[in-house]
Backbone as a printed PyTorch tensor [residue, N CA C, xyz], in Angstrom:
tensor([[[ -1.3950,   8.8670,  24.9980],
         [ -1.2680,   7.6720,  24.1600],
         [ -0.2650,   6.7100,  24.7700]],

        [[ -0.7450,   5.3680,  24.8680],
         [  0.1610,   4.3740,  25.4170],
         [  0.6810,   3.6830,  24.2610]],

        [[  1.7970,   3.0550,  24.0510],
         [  2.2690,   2.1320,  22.9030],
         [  2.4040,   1.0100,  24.0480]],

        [[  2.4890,   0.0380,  23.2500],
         [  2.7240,  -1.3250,  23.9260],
         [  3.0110,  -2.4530,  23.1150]],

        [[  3.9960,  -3.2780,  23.3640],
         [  4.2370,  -4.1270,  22.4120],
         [  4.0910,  -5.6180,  22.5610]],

        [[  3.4410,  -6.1490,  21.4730],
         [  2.1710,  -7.0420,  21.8400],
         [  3.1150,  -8.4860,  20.6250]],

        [[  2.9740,  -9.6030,  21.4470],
         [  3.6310, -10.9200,  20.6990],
         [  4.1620, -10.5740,  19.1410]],

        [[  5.1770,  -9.9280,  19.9890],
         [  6.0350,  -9.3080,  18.6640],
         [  7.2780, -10.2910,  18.4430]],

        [[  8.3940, -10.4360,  17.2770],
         [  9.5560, -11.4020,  17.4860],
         [ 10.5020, -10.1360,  17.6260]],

        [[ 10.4020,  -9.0420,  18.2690],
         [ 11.2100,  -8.0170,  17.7840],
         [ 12.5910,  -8.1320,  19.2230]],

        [[ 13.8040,  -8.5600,  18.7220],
         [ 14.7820,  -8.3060,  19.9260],
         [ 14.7850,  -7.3140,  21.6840]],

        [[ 15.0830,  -7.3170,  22.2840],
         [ 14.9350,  -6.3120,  23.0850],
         [ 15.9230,  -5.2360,  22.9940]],

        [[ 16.5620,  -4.9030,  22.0200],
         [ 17.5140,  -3.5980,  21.6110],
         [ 16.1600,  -3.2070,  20.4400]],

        [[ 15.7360,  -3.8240,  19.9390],
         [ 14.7210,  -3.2300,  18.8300],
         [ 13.6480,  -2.9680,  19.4930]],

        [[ 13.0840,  -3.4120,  19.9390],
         [ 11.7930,  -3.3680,  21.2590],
         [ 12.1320,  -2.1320,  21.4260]],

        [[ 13.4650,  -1.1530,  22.6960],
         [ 13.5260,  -0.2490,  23.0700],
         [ 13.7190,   1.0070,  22.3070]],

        [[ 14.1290,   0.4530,  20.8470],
         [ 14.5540,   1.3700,  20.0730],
         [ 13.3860,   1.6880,  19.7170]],

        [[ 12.9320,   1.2570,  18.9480],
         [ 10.7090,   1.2250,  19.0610],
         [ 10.2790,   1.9930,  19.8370]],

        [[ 10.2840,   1.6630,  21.3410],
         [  9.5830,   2.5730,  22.2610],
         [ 10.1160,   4.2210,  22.0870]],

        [[ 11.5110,   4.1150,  21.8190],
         [ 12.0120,   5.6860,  21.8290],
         [ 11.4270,   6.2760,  20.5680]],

        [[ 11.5710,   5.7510,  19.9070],
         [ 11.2120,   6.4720,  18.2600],
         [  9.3330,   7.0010,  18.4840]],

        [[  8.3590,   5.7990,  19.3240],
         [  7.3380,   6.2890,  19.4370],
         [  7.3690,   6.9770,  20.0470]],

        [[  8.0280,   7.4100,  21.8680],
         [  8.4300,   8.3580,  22.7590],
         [  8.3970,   9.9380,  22.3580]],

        [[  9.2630,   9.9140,  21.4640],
         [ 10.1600,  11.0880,  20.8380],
         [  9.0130,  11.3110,  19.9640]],

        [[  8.1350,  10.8570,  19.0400],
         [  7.4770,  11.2760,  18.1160],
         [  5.6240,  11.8710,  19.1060]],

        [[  5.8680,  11.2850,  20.4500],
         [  4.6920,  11.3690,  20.7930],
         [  5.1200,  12.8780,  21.3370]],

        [[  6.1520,  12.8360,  22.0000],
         [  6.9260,  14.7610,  22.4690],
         [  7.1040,  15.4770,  21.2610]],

        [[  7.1470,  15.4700,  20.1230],
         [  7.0170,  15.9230,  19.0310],
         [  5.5780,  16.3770,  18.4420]],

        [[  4.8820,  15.6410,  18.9200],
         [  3.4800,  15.6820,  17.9310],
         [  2.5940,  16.5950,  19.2840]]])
C-alpha cells in the first residue's frame, strides 16, 4: 500500500506526521 498526499493544506510537520502514523499502522496491520 502506497499513501500519498494529494493538494492537501496540511503543513509539512503534519504532512510527515501523517506519513508516520500511516507507516506505523501499515507495520502494524
Amino acid at each position: 500500500m502506497e499513501f500519498e498526499i494529494i493538494e492537501t493544506n496540511l503543513s509539512p510537520d503534519d504532512e510527515t506526521q501523517l506519513r508516520e502514523t500511516f507507516a506505523a499502522e501499515e507495520v502494524a496491520g
